[in-house]
MOPAC internal coordinates of N, CA, C and O (Angstrom, degrees):
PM7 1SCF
backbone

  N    0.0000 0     0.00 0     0.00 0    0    0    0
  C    1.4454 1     0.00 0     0.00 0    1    0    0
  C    1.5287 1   111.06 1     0.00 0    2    1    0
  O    1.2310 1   121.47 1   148.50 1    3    2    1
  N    1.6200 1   114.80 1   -31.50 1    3    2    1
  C    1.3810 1   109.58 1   178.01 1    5    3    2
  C    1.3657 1   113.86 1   -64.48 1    6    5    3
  O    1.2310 1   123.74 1   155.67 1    7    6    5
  N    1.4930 1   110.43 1   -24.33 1    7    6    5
  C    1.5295 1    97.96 1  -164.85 1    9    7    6
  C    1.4393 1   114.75 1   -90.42 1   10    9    7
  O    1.2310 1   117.90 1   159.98 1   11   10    9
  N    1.5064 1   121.60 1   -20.02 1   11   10    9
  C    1.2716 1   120.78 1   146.51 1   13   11   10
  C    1.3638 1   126.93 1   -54.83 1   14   13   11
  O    1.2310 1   110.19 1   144.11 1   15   14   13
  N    1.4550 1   136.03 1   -35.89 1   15   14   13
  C    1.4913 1   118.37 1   172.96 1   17   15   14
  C    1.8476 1   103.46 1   -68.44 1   18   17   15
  O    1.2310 1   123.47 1   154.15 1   19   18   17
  N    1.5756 1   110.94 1   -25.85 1   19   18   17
  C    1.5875 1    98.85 1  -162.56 1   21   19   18
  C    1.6901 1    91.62 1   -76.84 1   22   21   19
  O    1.2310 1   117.57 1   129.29 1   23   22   21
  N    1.3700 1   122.23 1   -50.71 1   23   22   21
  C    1.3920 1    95.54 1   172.30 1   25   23   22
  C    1.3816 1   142.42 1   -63.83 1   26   25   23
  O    1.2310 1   122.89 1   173.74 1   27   26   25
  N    1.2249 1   112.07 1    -6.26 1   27   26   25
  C    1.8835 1   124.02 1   161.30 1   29   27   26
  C    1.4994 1   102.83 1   -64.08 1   30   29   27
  O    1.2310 1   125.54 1   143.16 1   31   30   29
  N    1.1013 1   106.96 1   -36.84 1   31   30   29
  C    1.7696 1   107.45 1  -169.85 1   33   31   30
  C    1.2157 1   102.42 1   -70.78 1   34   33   31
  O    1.2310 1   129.46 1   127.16 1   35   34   33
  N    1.2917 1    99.38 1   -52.84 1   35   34   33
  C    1.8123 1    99.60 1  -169.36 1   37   35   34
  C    1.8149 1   117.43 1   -77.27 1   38   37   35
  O    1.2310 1   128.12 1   165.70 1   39   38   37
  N    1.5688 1   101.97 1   -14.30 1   39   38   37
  C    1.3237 1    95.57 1   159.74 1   41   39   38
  C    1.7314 1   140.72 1   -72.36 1   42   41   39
  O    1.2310 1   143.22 1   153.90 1   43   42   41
  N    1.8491 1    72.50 1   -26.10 1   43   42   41
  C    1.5995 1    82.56 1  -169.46 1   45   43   42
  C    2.2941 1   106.88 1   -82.61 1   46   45   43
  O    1.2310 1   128.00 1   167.24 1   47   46   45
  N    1.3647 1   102.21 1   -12.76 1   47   46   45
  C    1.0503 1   111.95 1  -164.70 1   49   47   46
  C    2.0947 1    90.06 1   -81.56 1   50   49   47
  O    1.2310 1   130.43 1   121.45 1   51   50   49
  N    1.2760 1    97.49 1   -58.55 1   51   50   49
  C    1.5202 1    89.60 1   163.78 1   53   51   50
  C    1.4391 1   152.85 1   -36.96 1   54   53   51
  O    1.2310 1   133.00 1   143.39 1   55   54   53
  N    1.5637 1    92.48 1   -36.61 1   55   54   53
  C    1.2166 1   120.85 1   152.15 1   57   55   54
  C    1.5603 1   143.07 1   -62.51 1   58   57   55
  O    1.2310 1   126.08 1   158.80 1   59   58   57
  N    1.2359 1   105.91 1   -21.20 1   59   58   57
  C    1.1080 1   132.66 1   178.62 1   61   59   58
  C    1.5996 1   109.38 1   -86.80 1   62   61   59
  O    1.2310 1   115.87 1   113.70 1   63   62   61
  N    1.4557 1   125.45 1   -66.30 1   63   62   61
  C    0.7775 1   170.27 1   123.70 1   65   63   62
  C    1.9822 1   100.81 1    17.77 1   66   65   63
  O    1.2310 1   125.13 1   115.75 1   67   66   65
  N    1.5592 1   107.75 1   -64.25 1   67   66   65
  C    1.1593 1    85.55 1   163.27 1   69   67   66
  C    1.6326 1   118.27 1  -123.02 1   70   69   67
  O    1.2310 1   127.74 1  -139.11 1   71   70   69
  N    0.9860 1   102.71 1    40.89 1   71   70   69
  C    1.5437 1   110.26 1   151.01 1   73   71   70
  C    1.5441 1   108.31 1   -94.52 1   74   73   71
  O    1.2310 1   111.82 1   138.87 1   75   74   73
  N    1.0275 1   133.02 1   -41.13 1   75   74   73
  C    1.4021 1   127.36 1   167.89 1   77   75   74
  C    1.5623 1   118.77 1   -34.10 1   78   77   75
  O    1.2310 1   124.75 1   130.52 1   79   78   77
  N    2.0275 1   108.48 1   -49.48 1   79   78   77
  C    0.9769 1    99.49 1   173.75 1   81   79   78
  C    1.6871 1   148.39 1   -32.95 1   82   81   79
  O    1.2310 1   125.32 1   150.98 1   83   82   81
  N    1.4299 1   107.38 1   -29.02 1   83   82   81
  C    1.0894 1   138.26 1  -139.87 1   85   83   82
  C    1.2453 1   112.43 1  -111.32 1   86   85   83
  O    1.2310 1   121.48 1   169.41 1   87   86   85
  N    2.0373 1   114.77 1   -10.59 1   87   86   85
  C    1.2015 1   147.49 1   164.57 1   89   87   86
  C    1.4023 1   113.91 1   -50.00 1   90   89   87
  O    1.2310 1   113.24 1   178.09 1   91   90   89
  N    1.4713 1   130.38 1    -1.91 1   91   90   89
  C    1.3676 1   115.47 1  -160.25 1   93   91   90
  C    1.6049 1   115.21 1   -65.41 1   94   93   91
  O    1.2310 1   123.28 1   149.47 1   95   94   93
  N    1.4991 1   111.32 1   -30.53 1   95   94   93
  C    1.9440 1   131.23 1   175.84 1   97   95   94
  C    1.5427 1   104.84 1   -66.92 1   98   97   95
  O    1.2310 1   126.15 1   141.84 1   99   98   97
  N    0.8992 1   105.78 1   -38.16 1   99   98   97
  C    1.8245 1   113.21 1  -164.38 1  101   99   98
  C    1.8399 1   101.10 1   -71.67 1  102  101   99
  O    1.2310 1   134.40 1   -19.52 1  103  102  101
  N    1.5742 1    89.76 1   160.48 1  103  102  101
  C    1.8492 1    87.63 1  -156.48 1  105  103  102
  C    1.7669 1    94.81 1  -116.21 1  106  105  103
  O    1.2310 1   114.88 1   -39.05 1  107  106  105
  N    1.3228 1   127.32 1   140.95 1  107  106  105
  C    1.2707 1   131.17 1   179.53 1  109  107  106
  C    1.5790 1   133.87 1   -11.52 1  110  109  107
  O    1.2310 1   133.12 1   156.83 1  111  110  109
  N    1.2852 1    92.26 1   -23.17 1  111  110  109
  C    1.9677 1   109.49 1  -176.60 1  113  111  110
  C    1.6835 1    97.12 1   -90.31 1  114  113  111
  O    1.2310 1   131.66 1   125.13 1  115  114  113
  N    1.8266 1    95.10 1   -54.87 1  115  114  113
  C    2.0173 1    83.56 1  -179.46 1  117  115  114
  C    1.8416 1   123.87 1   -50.86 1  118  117  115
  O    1.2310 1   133.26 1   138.50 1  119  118  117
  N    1.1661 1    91.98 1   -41.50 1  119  118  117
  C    1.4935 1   107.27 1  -178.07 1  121  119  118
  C    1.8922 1   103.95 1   -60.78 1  122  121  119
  O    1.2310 1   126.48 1   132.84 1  123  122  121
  N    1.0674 1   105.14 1   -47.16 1  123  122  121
  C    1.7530 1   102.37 1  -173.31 1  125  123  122
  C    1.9730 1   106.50 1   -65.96 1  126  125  123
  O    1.2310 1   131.14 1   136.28 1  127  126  125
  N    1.5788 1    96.11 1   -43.72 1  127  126  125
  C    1.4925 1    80.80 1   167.19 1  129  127  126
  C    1.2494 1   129.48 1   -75.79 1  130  129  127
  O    1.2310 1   119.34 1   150.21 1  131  130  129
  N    1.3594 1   118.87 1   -29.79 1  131  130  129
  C    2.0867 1   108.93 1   165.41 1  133  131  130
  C    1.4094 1    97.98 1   -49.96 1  134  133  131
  O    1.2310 1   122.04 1    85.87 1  135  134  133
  N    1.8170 1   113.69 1   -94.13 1  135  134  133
  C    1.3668 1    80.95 1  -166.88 1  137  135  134
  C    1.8243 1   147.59 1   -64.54 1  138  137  135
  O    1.2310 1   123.51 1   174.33 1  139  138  137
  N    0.7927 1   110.88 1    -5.67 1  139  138  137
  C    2.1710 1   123.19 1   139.16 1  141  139  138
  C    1.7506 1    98.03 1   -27.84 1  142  141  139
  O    1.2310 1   127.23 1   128.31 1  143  142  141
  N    1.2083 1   103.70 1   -51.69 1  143  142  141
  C    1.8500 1    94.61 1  -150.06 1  145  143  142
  C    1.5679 1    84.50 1  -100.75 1  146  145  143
  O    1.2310 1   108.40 1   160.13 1  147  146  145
  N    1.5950 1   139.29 1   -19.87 1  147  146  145
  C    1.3623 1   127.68 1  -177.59 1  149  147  146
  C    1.5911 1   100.28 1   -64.92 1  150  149  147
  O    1.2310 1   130.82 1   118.93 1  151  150  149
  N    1.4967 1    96.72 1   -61.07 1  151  150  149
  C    1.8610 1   109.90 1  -173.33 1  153  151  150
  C    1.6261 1   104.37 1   -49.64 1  154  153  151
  O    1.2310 1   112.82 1   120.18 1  155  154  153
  N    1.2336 1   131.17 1   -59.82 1  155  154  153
  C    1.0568 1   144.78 1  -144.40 1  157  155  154
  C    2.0071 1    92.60 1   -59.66 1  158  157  155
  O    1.2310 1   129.69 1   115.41 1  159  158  157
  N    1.7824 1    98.92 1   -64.59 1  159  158  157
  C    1.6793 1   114.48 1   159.31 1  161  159  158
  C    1.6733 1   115.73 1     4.43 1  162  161  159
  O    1.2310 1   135.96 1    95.78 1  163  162  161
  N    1.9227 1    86.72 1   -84.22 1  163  162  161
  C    1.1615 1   107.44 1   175.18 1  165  163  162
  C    1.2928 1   126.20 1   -59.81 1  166  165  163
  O    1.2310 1   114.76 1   171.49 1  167  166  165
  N    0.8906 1   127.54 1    -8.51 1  167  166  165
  C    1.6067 1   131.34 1  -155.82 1  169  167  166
  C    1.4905 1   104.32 1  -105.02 1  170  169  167
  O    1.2310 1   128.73 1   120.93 1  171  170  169
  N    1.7110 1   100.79 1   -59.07 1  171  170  169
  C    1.2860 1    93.94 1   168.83 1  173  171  170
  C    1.7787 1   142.10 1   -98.88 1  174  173  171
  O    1.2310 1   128.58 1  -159.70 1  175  174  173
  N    1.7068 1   101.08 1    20.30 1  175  174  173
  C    1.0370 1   122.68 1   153.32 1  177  175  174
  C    1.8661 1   123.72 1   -71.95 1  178  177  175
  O    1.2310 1   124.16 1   148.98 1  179  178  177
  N    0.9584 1   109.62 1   -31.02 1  179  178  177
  C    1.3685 1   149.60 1  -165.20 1  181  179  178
  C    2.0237 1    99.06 1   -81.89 1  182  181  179
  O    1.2310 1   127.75 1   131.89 1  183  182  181
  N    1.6387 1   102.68 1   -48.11 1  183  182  181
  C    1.8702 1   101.57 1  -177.99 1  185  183  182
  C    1.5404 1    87.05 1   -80.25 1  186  185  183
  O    1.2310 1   120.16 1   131.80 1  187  186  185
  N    0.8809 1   117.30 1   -48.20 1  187  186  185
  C    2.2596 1   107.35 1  -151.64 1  189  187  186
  C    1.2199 1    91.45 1   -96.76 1  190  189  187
  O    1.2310 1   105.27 1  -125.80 1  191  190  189
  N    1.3278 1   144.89 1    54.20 1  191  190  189
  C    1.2015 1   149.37 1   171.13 1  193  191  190
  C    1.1129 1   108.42 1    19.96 1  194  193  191
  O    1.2310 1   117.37 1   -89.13 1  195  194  193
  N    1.7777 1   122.61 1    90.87 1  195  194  193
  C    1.4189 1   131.02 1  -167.53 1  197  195  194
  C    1.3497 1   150.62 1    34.00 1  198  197  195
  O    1.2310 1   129.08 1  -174.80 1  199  198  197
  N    1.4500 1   100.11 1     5.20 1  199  198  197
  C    1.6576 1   138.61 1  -166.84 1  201  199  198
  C    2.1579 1    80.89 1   -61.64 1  202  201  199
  O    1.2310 1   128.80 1   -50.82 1  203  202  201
  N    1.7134 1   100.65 1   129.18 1  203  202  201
  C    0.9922 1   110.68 1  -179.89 1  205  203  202
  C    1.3118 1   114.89 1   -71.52 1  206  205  203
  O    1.2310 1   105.44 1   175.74 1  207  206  205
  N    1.3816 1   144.58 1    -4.26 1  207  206  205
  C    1.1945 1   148.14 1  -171.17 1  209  207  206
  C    1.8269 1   100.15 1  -114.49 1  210  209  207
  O    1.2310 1   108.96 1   166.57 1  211  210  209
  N    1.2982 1   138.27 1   -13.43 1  211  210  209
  C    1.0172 1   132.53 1   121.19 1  213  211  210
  C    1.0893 1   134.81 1    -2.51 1  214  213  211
  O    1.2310 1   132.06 1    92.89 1  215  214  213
  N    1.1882 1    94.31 1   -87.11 1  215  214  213
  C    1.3589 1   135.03 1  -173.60 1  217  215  214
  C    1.4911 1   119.45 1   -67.04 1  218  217  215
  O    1.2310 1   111.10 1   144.67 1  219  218  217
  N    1.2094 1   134.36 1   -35.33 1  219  218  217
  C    0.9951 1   152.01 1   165.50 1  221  219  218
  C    1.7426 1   114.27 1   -73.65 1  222  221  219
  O    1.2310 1   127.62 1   150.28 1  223  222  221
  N    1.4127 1   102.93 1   -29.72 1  223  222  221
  C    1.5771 1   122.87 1   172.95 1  225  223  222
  C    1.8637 1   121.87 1   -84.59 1  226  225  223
  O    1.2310 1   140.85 1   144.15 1  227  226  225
  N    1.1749 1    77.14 1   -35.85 1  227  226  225
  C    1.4511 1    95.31 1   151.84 1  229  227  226
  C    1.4715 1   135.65 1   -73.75 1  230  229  227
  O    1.2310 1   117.06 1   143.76 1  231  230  229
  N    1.0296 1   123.21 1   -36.24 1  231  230  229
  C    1.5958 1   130.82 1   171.32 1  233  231  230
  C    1.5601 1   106.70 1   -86.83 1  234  233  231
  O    1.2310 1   112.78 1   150.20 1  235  234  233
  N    1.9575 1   131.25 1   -29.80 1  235  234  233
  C    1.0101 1    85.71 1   160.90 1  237  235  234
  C    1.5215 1   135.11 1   -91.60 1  238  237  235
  O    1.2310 1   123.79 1  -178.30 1  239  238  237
  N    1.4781 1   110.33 1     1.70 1  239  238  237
  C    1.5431 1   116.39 1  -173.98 1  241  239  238
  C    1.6027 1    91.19 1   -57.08 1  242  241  239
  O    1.2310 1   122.55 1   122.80 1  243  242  241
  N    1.7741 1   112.72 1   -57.20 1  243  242  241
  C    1.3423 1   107.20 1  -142.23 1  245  243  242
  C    1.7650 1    94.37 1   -77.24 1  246  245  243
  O    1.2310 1   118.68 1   167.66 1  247  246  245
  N    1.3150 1   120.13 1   -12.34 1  247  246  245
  C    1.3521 1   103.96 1  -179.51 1  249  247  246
  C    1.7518 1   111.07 1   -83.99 1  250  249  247
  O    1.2310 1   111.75 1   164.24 1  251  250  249
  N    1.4777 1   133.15 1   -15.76 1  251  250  249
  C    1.1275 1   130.67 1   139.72 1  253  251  250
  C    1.5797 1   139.67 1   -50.48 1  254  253  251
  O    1.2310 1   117.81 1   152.56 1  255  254  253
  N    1.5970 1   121.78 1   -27.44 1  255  254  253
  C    1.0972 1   165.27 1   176.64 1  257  255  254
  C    1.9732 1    85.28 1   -66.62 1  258  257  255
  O    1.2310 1   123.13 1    93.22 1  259  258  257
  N    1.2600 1   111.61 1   -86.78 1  259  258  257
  C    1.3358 1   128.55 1  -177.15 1  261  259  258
  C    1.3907 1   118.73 1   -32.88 1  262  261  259
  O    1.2310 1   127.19 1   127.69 1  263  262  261
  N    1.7225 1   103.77 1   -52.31 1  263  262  261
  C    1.4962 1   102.38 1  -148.33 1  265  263  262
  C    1.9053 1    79.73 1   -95.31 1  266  265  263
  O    1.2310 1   112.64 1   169.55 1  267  266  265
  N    1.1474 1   131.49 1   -10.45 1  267  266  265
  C    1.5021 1   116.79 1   167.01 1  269  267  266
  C    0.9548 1   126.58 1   -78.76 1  270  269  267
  O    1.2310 1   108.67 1   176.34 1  271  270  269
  N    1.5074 1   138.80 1    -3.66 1  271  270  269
  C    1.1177 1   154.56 1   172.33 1  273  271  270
  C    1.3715 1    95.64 1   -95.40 1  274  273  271
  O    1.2310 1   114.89 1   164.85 1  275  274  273
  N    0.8798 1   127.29 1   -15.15 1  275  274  273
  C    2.1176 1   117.05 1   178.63 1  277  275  274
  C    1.1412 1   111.82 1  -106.55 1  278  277  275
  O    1.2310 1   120.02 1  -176.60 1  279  278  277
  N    1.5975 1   117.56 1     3.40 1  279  278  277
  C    1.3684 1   118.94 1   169.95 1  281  279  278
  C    1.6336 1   119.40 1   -59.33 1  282  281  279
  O    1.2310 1   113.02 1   -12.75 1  283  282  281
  N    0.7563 1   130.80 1   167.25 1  283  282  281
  C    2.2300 1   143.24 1  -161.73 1  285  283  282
  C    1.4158 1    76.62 1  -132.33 1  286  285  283
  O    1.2310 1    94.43 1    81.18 1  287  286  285
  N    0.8377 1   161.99 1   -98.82 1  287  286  285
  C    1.8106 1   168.02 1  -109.11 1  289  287  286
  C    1.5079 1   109.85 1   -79.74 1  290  289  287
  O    1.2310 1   120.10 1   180.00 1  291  290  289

């Protein structure tokens, strides 16, 4: 069972990872909320032991988390 959450992690971190690439158009706020909502993913996939609503609770806190910190205002 461990090695399925470590490869969810590491998929999802991969995943992330190169979608970022692809950030070059996107403006300082978009970028803070992906990764906000990548970390967040992981993070709270990571407390409820991979429980998809976690996880999903997790990416949007941390992608709110993200994109408020990239605010100019």
């Amino acid at each position: 069972m461990k090695n399925i959450k470590h490869l969810a992690v590491s998929a999802t971190l991969a995943t992330l990872a190169l979608a970022l690439t692809g950030c070059s158009g996107m403006s300082r706020q978009d970028k803070n909320t992906a990764i906000g909502a990548g970390a967040g993913a992981v993070i709270g996939g990571a407390l409820t032991g991979g429980s998809a609503v976690g996880t999903v609770g997790g990416a949007a806190v941390g992608g709110v988390i993200g994109n408020q910190t990239g605010k100019t205002n």
